[in-house]
N, C-alpha and C positions, 0 to 999 in steps of 0.2 A: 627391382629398385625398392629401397627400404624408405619408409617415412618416417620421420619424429614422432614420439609420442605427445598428446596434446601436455601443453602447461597445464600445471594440476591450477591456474587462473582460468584456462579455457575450460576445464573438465567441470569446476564452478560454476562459470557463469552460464554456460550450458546446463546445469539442474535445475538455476534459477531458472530458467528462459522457461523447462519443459512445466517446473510444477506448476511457472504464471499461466502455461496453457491451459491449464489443468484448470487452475483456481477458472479461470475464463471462459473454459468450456462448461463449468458448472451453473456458472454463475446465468451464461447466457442460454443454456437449456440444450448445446450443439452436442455436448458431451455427457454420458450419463455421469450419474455423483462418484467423484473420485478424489478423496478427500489427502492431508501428508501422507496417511499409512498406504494407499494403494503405490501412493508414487516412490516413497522408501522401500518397498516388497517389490517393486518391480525395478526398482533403480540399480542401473550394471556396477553402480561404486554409490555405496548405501552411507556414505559419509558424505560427499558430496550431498547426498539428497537432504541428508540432515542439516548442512551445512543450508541447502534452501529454503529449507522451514525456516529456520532462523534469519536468512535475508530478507523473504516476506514476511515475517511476524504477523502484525493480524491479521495481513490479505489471505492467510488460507480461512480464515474465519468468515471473508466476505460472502460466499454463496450464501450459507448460513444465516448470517443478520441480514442480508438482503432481497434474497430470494427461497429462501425458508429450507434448504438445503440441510441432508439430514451430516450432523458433526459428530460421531460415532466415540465410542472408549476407544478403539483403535486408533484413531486420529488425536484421540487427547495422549494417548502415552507415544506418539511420535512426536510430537511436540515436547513432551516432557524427557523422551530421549534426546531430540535435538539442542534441548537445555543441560541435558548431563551430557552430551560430548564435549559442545560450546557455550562453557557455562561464560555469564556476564562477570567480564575483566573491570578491578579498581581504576583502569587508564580508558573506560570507552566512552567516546564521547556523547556530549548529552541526546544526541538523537541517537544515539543506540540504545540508552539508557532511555528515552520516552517510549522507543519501539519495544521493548523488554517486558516494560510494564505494561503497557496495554496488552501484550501477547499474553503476560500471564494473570493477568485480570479476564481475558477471553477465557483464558483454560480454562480457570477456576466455574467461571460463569458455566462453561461446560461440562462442567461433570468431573473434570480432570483435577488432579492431586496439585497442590500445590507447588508451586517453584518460588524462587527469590530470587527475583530482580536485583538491578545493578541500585546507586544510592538515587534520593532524591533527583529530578533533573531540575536544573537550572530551567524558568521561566523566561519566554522573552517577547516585548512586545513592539507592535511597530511604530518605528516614532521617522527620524526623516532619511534616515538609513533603509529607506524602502527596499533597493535591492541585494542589500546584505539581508535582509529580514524575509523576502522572499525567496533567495537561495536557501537560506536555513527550511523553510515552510515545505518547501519541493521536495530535501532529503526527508521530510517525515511524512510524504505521504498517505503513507498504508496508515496512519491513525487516524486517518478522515474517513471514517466511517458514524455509523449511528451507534450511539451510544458507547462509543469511545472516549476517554479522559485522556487529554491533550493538552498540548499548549494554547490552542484556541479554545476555551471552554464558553464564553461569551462574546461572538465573535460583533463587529461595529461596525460606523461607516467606514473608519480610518482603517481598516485591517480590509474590507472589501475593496478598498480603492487601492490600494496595495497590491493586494493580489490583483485585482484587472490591470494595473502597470507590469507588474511581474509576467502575467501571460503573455501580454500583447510583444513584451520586450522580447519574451522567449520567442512568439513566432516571429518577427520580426526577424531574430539569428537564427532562425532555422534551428532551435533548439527543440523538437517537438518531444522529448520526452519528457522535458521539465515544464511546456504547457499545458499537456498532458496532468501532472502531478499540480499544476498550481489552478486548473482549471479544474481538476475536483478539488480541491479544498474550496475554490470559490463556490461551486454548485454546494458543497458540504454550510459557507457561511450563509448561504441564501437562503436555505432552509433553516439555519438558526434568525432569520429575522434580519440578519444584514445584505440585504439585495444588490444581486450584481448587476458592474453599470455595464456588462458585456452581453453579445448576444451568447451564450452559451452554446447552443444551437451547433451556431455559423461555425465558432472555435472548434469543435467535436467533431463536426463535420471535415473541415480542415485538416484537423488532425489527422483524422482515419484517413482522408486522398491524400499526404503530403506527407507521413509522418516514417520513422524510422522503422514499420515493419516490424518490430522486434512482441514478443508477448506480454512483456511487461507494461510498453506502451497502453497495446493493446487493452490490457486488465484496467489502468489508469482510467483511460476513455471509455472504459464499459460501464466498471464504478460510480465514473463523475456521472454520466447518464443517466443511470440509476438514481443517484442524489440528485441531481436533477429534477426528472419525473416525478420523485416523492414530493419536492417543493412545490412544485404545480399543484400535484394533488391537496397537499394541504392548505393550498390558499385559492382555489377554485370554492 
């Protein structure tokens, strides 16, 4: 009996899933350092994998700013190849264009050759349209990192009470990959000086018994943890 071959969407999102392990296992010390270039060298369809660099954008950067993880010339020109197969389109929307630039502000920072981004992004901030403003904040996760330039660069009360409605709404629908993403940006805002009115903790927790299993989640809630810890540390 003969099978279909998977959709080149499942061949996709399957490289995402594997590099988020990847980034994940770094990040948390389970896996040795295996940065884009091990996983494009080892990837059965090396397009695809490139095609993951570019869905996570700075999240392969995360071991690295986080966890002092070494970011090699090899991993800066898989990145810079992942930008010359799919280079940023005049029609991408502005969070592909925020994730573009901080990815190649990371490279740069890395040692790695320059690339060029899509235009300027559109800036946005939260006013009473809370859950359109937190849906937007969710698809830019991966730029809630330290020392990333974002849409949030000075984040407030009104942008932290924001996102604590945003998560709590997310677990609420059992959407835990988007509490996940909106529960680090709020760990991300609490360490810039706007404190969250959640237990962070409890949410993380939550997440990891209840959550979709998937590794990108996974990455999400290791990150936010991360950031996290660091906000503790620096207000102890």
């Amino acid at each position: 009996m003969s099978y279909p071959d998977p959709s080149p969407h499942a061949v996709y999102a399957a490289a995402v899933e594997s590099l988020a392990g990847r980034v994940l296992g770094a990040l948390t010390g389970t896996r040795g350092p295996a940065g884009p270039a091990r996983h494009v060298e080892e990837a059965g369809d090396p397009k695809a994998a490139l095609a993951a660099v570019r869905v996570l954008g700075p999240d392969v950067f995360a071991p690295a700013l986080l966890a002092g993880a070494a970011f090699g010339p090899a991993d800066c020109e898989a990145v810079t190849e992942a930008f010359r197969v799919f280079p940023p389109g005049p029609d991408d929307p502005p969070e592909t264009v925020w994730r573009d630039r901080a990815t190649a502000a990371l490279l740069t920072r890395h040692g790695g050759d320059p690339v060029a981004p899509g235009a300027q992004p559109v800036s946005r901030t939260p006013r009473h349209r809370w859950r359109i403003w937190a849906g937007w904040m969710a698809r830019l996760s991966p730029l809630a990192l330290p020392g990333v330039t974002g849409p949030l660069p000075e984040p407030d009360a009104r942008a932290a009470q924001a996102l604590a409605m945003g998560t709590t709404r997310a677990l609420l629908r059992r959407d835990h990959p988007t509490a996940a993403r909106l529960a680090r940006w709020a760990a991300y805002a609490d360490g810039r000086g706007a404190p969250c009115t959640l237990d962070l903790g409890a949410v993380l927790d939550h997440i990891e018994l209840c959550g979709s299993g998937t590794a990108r989640t996974a990455l999400d809630t290791a990150i936010a943890r991360r950031l996290a810890a660091g906000s503790e540390r620096r207000t102890a």
